[in-house]
MMTF fields as JSON, N, C-alpha, C and O atoms, coordinates in Angstrom:
{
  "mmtfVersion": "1.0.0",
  "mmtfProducer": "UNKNOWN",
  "numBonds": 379,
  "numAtoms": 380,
  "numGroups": 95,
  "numChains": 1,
  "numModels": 1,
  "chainsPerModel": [1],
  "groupsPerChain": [95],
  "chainIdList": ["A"],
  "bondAtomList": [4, 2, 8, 6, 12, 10, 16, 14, 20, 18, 24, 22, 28, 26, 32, 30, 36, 34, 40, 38, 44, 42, 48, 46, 52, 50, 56, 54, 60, 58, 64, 62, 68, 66, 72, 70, 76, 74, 80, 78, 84, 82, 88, 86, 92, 90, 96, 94, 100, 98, 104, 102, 108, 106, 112, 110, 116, 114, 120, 118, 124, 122, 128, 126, 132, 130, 136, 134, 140, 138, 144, 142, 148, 146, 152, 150, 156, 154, 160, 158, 164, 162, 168, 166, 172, 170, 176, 174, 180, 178, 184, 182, 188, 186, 192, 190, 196, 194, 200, 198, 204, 202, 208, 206, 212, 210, 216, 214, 220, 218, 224, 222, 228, 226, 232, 230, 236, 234, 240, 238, 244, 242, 248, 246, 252, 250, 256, 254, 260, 258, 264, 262, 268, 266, 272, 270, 276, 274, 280, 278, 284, 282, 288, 286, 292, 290, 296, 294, 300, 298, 304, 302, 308, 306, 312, 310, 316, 314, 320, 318, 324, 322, 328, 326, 332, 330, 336, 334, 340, 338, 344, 342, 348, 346, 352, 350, 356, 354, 360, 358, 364, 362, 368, 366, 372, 370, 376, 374],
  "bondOrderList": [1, 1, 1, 1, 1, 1, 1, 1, 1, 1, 1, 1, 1, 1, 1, 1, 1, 1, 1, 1, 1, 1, 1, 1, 1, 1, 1, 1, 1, 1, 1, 1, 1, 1, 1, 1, 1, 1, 1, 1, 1, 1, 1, 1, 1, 1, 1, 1, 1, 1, 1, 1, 1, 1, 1, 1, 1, 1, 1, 1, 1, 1, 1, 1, 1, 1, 1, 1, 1, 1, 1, 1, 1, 1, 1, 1, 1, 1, 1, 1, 1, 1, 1, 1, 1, 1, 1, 1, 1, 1, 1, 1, 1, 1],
  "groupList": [{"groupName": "UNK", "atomNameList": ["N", "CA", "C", "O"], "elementList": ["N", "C", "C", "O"], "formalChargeList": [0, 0, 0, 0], "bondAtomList": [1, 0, 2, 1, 3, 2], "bondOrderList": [1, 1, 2], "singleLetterCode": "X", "chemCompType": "L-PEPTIDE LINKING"}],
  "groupTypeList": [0, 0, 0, 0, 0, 0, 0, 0, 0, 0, 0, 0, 0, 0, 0, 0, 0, 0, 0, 0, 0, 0, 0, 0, 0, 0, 0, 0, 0, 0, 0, 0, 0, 0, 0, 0, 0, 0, 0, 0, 0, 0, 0, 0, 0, 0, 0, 0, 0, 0, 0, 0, 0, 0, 0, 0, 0, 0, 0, 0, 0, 0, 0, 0, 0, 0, 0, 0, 0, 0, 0, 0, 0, 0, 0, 0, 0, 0, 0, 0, 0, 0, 0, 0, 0, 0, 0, 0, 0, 0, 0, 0, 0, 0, 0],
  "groupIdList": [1, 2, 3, 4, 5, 6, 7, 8, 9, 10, 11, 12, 13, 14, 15, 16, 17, 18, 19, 20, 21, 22, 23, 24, 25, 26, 27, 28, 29, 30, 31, 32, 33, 34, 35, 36, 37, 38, 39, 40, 41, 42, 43, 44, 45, 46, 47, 48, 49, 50, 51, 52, 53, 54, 55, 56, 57, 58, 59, 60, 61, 62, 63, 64, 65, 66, 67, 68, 69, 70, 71, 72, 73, 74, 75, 76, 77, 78, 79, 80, 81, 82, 83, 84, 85, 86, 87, 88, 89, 90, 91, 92, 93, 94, 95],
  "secStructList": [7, 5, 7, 3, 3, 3, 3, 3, 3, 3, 3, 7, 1, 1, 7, 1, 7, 7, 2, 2, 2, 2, 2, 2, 2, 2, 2, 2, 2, 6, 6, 1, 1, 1, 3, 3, 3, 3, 3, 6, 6, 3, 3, 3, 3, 3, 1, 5, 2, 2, 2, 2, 2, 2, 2, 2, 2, 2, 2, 2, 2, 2, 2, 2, 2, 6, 6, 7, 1, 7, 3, 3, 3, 3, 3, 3, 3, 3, 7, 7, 1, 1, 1, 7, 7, 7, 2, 2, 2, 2, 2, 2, 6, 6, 7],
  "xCoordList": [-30.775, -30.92, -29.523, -28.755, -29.064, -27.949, -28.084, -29.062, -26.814, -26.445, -25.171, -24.13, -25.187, -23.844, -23.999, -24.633, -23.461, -22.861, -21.73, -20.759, -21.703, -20.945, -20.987, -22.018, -19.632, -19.031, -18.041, -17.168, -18.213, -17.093, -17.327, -18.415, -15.883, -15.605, -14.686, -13.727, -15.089, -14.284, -13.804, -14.703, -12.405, -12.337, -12.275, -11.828, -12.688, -12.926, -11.808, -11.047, -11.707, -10.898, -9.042, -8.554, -8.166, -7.436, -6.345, -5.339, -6.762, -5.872, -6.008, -6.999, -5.485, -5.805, -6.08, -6.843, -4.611, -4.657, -5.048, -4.534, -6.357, -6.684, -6.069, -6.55, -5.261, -4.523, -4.025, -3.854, -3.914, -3.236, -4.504, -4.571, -5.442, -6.714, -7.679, -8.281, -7.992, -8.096, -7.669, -8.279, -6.243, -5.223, -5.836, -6.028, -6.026, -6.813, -7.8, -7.678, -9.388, -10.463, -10.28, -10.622, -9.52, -8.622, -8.631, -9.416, -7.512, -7.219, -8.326, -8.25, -9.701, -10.602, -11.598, -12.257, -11.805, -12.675, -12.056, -12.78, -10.344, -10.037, -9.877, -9.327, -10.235, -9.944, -11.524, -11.736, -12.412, -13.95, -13.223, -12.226, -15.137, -15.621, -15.776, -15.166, -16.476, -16.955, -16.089, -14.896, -16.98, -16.299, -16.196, -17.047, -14.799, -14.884, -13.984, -13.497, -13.898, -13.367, -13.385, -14.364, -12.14, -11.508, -11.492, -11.064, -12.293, -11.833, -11.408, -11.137, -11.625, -11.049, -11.464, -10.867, -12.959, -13.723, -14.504, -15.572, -13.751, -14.52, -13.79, -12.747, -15.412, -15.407, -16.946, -18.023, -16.573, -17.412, -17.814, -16.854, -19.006, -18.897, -20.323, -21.423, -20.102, -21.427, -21.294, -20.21, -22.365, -22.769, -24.518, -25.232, -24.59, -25.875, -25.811, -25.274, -26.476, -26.939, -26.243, -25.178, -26.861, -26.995, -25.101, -24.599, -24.304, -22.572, -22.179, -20.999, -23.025, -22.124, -22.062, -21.245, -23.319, -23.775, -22.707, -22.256, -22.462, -21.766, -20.235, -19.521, -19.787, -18.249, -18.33, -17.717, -19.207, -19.034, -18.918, -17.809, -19.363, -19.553, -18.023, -17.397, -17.463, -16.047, -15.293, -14.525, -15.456, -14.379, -14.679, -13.774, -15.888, -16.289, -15.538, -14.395, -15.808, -15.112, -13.39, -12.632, -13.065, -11.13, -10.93, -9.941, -11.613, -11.72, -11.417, -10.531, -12.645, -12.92, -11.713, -11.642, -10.722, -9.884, -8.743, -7.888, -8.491, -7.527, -7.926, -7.328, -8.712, -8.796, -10.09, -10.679, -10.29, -11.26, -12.455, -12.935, -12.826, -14.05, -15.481, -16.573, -15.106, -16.236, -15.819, -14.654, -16.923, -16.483, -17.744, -18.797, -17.392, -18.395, -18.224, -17.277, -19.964, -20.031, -21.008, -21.961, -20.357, -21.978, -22.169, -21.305, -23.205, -23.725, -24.851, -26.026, -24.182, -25.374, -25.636, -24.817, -26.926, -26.88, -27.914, -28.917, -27.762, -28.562, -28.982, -28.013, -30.027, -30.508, -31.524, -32.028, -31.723, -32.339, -33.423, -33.445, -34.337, -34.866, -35.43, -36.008, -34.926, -36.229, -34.56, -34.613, -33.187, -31.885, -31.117, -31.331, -29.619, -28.76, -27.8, -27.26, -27.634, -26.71, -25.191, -25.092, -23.944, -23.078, -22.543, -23.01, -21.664, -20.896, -20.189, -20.453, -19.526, -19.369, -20.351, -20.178, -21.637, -22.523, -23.039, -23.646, -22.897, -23.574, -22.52, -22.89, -21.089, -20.224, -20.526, -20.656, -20.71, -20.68, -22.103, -22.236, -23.305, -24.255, -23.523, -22.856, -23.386, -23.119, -22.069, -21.953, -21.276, -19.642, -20.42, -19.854],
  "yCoordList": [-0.178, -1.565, -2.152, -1.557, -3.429, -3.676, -4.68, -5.142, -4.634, -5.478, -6.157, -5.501, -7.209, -7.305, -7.273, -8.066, -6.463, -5.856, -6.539, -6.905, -6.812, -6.86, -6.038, -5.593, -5.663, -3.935, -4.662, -5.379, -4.453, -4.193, -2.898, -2.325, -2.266, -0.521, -0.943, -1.715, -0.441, -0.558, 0.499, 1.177, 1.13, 2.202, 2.114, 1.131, 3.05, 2.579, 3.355, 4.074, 3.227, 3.789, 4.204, 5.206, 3.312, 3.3, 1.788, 1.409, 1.379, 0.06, -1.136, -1.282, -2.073, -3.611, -4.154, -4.955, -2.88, -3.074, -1.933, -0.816, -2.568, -1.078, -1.508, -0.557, -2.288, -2.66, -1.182, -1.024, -0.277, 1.208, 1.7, 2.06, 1.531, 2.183, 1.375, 2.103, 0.059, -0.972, -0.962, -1.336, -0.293, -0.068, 1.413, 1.479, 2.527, 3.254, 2.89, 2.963, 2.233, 1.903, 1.379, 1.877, 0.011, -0.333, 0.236, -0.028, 1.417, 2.193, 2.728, 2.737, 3.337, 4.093, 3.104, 3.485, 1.801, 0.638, 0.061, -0.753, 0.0, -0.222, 1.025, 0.846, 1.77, 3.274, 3.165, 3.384, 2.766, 3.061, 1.81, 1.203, 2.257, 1.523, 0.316, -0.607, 0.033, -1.546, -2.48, -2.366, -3.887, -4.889, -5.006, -4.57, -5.783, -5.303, -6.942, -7.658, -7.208, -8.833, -8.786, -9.171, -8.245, -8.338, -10.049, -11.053, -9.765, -11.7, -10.482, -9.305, -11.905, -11.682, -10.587, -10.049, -10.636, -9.533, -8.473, -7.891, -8.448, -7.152, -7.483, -8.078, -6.433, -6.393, -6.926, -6.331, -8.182, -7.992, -6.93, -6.93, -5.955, -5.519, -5.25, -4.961, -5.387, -5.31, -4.523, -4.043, -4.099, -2.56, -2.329, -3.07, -0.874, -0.083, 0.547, 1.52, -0.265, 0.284, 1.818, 1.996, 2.774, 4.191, 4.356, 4.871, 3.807, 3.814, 2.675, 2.529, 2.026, 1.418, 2.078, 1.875, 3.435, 3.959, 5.394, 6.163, 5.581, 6.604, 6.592, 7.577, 5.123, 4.383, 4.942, 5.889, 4.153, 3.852, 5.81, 6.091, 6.443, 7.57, 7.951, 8.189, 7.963, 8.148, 7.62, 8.31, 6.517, 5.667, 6.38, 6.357, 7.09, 7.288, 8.616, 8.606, 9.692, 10.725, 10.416, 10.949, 9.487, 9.584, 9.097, 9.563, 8.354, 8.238, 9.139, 9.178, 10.041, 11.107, 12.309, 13.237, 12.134, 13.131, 12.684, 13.522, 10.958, 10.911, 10.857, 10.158, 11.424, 11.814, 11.163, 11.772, 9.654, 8.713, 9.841, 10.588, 9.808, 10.086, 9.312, 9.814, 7.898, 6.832, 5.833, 5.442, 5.35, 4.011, 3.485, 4.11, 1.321, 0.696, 0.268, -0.058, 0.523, -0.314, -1.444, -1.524, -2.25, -3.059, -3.306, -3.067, -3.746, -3.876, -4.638, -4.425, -5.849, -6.826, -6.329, -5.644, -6.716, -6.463, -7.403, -7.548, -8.076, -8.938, -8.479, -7.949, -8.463, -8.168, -9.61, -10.375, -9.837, -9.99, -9.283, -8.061, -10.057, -8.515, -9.669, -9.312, -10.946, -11.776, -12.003, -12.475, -11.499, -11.332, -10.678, -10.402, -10.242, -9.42, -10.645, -11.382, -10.802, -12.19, -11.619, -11.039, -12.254, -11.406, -12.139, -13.093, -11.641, -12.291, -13.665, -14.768, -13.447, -15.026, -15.685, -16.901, -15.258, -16.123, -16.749, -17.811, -16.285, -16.64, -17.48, -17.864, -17.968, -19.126, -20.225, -21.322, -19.736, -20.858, -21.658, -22.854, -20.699, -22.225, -22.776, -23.639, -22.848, -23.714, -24.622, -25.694, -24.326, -25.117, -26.425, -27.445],
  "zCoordList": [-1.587, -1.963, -2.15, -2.906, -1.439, -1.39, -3.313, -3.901, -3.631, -4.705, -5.18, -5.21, -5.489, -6.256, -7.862, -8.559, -8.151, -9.61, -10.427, -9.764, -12.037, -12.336, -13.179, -13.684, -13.497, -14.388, -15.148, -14.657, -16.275, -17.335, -17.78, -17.725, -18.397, -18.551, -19.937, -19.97, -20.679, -22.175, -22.675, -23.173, -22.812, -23.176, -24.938, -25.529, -25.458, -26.981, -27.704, -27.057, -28.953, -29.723, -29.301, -29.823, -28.33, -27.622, -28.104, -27.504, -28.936, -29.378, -29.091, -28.375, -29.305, -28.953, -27.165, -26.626, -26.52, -25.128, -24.233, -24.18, -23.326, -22.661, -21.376, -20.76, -20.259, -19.564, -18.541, -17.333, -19.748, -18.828, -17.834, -16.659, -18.89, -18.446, -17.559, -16.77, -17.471, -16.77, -14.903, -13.901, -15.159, -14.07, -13.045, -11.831, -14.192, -13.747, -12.374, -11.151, -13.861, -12.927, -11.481, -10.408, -11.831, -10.537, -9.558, -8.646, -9.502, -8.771, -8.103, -6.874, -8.814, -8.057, -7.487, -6.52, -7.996, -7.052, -6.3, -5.728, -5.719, -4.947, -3.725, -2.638, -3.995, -3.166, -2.25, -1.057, -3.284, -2.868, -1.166, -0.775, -0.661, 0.702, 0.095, 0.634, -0.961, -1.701, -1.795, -2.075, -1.444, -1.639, -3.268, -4.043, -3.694, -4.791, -5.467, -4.592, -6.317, -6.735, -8.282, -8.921, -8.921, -10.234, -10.669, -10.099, -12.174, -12.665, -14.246, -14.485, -14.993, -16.28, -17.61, -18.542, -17.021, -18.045, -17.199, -17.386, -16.389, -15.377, -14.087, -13.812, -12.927, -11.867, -10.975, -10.928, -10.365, -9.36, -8.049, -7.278, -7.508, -6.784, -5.694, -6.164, -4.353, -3.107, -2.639, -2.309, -2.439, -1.512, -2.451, -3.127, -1.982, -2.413, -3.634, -4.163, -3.862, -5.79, -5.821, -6.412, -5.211, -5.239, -5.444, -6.443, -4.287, -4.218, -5.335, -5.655, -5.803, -7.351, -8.308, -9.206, -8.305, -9.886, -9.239, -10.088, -8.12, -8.18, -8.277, -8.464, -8.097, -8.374, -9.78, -10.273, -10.291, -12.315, -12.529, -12.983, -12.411, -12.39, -12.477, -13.51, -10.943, -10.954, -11.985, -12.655, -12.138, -13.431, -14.67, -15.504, -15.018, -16.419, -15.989, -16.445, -15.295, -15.58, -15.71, -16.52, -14.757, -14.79, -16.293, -16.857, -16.909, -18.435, -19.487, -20.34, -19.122, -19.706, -19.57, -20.376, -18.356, -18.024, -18.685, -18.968, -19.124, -19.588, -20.953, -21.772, -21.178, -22.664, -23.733, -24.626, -23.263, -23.735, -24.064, -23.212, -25.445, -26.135, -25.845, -25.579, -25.988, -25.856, -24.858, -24.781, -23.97, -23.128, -23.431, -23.562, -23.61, -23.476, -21.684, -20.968, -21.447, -19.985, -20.44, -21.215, -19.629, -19.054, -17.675, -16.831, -17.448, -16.007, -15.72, -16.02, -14.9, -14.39, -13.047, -12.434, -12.521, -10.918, -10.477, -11.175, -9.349, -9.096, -7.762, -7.22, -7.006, -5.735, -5.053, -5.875, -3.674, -2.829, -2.352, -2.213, -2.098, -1.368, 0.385, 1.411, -0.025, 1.263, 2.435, 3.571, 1.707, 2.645, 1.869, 0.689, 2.916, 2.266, 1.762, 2.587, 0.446, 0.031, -0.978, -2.059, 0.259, -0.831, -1.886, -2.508, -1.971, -2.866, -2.506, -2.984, -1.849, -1.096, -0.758, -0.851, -0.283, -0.235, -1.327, -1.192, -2.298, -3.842, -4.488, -5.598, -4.084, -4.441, -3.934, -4.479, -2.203, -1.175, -1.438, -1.18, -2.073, -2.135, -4.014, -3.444, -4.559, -5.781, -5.35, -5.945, -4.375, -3.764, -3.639, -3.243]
}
């Protein structure tokens, strides 16, 4: 099932600025196949449900390797099912 996702990744107990760790996630959703579109409190991202939950996956373990005890996620996901609608398509009708 195709989707666009939004992800925020909170690393907890780490100080006022998680920016290091932020940089991280980064790194591994820009590595992925997914289209992928950083704003201010997260990440927008399109593709198949199944390769978003296995992205977040990746990010939670490189977390976990740099030491993080606790992460907050959240996660919106919105789907189609009557077309495949991306992300740009979902600006271009409100434009």
């Amino acid at each position: 099932m195709n989707v666009v996702a939004d992800l925020c990744i909170v690393p907890m107990g780490v100080g006022p600025s998680v920016s290091s760790y932020v940089k991280e996630i980064k790194t591994i959703i820009d590595a992925s196949h997914l289209n992928a579109e950083m704003h201010a409190n997260g990440t927008n991202i399109e593709g198949e449900l199944s390769d978003i939950c296995q992205l977040i996956e990746l990010c939670e373990a490189r977390l976990n390797d740099l030491g993080i005890q606790r992460v907050f996620f959240t996660m919106v996901f919105s789907s189609r099912r009557d077309k495949i609608q991306t992300m740009a398509d979902k600006l271009t009708a409100v434009s």
